[in-house]
C-alpha positions, 0 to 999 in steps of 0.5 A: 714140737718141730720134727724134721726127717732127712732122707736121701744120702747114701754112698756115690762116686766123686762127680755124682750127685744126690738130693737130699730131703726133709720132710717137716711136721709141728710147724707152718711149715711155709712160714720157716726159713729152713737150711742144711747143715753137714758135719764131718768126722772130728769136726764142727757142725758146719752150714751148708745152705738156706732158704728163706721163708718166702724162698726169695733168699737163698744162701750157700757156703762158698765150698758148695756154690755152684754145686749145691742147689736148695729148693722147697715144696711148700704144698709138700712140707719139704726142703731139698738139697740138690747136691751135684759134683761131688767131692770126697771133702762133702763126706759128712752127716747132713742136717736138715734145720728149721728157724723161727717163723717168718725169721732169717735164713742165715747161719746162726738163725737155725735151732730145730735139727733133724737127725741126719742123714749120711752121705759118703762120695767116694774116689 
């Protein structure tokens, strides 16, 4: 099965940054649209950001463009969240998620999560 592995969060001050990543086993992996996900303390799991299988297709919630870049090494079986100016709202568990193969990058298109990782920006 689909097995994805988060690392990378931690604790940062307000306008640091961090680089979240995900390491993918049990798929072809460059065959999978791959995305992040966050949830926040009493409140719904929420998305983040994607990446197409062809990683032509890129897509971020509007709280995080400009900010959050998302990226994949193919040949490392790896997604990546840059993840720059950081604000105390971004405190949450990060999710890294895997689609379907060659299937669409959007929110609802995700259904293979990984355990999260726990970044906390502090003021």
């Amino acid at each position: 099965q689909v097995q994805l592995v988060e690392s990378g969060g931690g604790l940062v001050q307000a306008g640091g940054s961090l680089r979240l990543s995900c390491a993918a086993s049990g798929l072809t992996f460059r065959l999978y649209p791959m995305g992040w996900f966050h949830q926040a303390p009493g409140k719904e799991r929420e998305f983040v950001s994607g990446i197409s299988w062809s990683a032509g297709d890129t897509y971020y919630a509007d709280s995080v463009k400009g900010r959050f870049t998302i990226s994949r090494d193919n040949a490392k079986n790896t997604v990546y969240l840059q993840m720059n100016s950081l604000k105390p709202e971004d405190t949450a568990v990060y999710y890294c998620a895997a689609g379907a193969p060659v299937g669409g990058a959007r929110p609802t298109d995700f259904g293979s999560w990984g355990q999260g990782t726990q970044v906390t920006v502090s003021s």
